[in-house]
N, C-alpha and C positions, 0 to 999 in steps of 0.2 A: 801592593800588599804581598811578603811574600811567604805567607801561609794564611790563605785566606780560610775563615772558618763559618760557620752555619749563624745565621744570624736572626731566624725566626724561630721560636719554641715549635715549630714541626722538624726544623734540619735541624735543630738542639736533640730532640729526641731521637732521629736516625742516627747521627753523630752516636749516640750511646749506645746504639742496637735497640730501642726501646721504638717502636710504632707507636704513633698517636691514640690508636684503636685497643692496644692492647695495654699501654697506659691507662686511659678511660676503663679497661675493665680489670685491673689493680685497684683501682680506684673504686669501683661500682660497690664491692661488700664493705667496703670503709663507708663510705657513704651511706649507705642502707643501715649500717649499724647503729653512727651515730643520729638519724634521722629516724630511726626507732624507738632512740634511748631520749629523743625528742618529745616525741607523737605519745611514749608511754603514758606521763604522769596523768597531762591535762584526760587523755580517754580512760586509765584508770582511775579520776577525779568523777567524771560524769560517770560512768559506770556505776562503780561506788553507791554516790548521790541518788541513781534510778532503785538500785536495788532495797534503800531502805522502807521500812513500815510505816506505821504513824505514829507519831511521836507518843513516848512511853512519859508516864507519871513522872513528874520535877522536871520535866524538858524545859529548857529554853524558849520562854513566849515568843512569839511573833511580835506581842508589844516589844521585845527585846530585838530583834531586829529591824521591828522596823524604826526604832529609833534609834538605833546604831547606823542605817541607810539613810537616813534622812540628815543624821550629826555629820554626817562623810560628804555627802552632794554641798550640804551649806557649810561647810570649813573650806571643802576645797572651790570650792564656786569664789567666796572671797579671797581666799589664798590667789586664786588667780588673776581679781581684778588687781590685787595690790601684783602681783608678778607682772601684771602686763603695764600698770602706770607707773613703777619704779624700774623694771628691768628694761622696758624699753628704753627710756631715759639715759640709765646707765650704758645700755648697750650701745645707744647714737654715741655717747661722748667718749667710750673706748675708741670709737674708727674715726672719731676726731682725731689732728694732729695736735690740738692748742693744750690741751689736757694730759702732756707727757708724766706728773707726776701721778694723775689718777693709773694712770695705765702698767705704775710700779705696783696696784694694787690688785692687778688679775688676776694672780693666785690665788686670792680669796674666794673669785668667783666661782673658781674651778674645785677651791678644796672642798667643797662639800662632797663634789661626786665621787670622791677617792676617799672622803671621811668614814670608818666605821659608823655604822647606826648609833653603838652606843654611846662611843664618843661625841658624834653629835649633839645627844640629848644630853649626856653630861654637861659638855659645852654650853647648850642653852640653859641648861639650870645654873652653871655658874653666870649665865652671863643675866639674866634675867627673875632667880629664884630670891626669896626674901633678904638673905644675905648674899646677892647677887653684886657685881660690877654696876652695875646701872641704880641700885640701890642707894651704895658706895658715891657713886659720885651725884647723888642726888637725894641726898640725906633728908630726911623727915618726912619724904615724901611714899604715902602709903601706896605700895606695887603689890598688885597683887593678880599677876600673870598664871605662876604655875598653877596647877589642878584645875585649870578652866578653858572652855573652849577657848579663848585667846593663843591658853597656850600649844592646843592642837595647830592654830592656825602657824604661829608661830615658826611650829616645828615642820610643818608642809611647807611654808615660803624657802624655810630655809636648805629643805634638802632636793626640792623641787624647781629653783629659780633657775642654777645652773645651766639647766635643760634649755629654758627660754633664750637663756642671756649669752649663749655662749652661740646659737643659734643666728639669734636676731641680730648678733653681732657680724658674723659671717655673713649673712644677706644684706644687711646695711655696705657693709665693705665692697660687698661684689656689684653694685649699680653704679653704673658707667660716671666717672667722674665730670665726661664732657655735659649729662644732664643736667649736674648742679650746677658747673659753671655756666650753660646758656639759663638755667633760671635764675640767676646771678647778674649775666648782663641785661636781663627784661627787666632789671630792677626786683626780684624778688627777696626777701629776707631767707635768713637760716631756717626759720620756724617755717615762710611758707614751703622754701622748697621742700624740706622733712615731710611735712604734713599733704601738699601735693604732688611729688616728687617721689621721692623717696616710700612712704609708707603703700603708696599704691601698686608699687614695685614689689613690694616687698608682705603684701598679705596674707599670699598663701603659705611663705614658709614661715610667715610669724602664728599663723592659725594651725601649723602642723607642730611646730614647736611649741606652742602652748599643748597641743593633746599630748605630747610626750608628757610635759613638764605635770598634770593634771593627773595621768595617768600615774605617774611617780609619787606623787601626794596623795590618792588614793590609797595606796599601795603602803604609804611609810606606817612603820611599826615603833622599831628599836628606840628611834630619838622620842616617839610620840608618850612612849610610857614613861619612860622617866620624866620628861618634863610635864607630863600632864597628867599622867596617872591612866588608871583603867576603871573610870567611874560611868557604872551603866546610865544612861541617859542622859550624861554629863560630858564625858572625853572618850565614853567607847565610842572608838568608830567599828567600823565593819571588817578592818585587819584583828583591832584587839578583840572582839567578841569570838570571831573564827581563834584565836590564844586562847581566849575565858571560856568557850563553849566544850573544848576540849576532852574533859575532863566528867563532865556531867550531861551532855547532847551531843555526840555527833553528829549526828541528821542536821542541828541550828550551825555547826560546820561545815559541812559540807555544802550545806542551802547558800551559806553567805561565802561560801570559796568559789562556787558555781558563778555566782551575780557579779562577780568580783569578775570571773574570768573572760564573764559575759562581755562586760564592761571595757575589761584591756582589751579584747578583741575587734569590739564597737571601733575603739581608739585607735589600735594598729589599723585595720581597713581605711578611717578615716584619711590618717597620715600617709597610708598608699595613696590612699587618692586623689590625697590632694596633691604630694609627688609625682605623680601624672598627669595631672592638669598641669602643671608647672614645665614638665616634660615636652607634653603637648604645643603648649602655648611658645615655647621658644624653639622649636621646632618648624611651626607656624610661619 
């Protein structure tokens, strides 16, 4: 070599006259900053929330929330079983090879995560609403999805599944080809190796992708109103009420943006942890 030059990011940086040490603390007020502008909201959310009184005449019942919590846990509780017994499905026959034309259709998978909210809900109202496409080609037949929990559920599958699918896909692909093959020559089928093979392999990152995907369903708003509406005891869930309460309770705001946060927080721990057992275990 006849200029040889610095080839690990420590001689990269002497190379430049920068120290490693003195990099790192260029670096430290950038970091602090944005790790500030982090930490802000969620401690001035609880904050906030401690310092209110007791709820003032026309508040927001607790009947109202606690039926907006209870419409949230059971939409998104089904939302998940249908995510886990259709996405998985989908997700094995993507890292299939026999299924090259299903696999022209990925992008579908992925477009929700990059789809605006309210495009979303749009979307399902064309696609699902009385003068919908599914109507259209299934003429006479009475649908009647929007402004119902149906269609909460609907719209949580739909911006929610990504999460699982795009996952479970990834874990499926990455378990050693030679395991199928030897459950292959023991005589076992496709189903059993999946289901003994493959799904065993594969549970904690299907159980950590599901709290993402769960946690996202929780969470959707945009697509949820339009297609379902904001009907208290009916399609509010605990995103629309913290929109509705806005205006007339803050306290029933901040109560359910707290429970809320409680909750992503529950679910990001979870998924550390089970990223760690995972970690652990192959390790092992």
């Amino acid at each position: 070599m006849l200029f040889p030059g610095p080839t690990s990011p420590r001689s990269r940086a002497r190379a430049r006259g920068v120290e490693p040490a003195a990099s790192g603390t260029l670096a430290l007020p950038l970091a602090c900053v944005f790790l500030l502008f982090l930490v802000l909201p969620p401690a001035a959310l609880l904050l906030r929330w401690i310092s209110f009184d007791a709820p003032e005449p026309g508040a927001v019942s607790s009947r109202a929330v606690l039926q907006a919590t209870l419409l949230s846990l059971g939409t998104t509780s089904i939302s998940m079983l249908l995510v886990v017994v259709l996405g998985t499905a989908l997700a094995y026959l993507l890292t299939l090879g026999r299924f090259r034309l299903l696999r022209l259709f990925t992008v579908f998978v992925e477009l929700p995560i990059v789809m605006p909210p309210a495009v979303a809900g749009l979307a399902l109202l064309a696609a699902f609403g009385r003068q919908g496409l599914l109507q259209q080609l299934l003429p006479g037949t009475p649908i009647h999805v929007t402004f119902t929990p149906v269609a909460v559920i609907l719209a949580q599958v739909f911006v929610a599944s990504p999460y699982y699918v795009r996952a479970a896909q990834s874990r499926f692909s990455s378990v050693p080809r030679e395991l199928h093959d030897a459950a292959g020559l023991d005589g076992a089928s496709s189903l059993r190796t999946f289901w003994h093979v493959t799904m065993p392999l594969s549970r904690r990152a299907l159980l950590s992708a599901l709290t993402l995907a769960w946690s996202r369903a929780l969470g959707e708003f945009g697509a949820t109103i339009l297609v379902a509406g904001n009907l208290p005891g009916k399609t509010q869930t605990m995103t629309l009420l913290v929109y509705a309460a806005l205006e007339r309770d803050l306290r029933a705001s901040f109560t359910v943006a707290i429970l809320l946060l409680a909750l992503a927080a529950i679910a990001l721990a979870a998924v550390r942890y089970l990223a760690h057992l995972d970690r652990h275990e192959e390790t092992s």
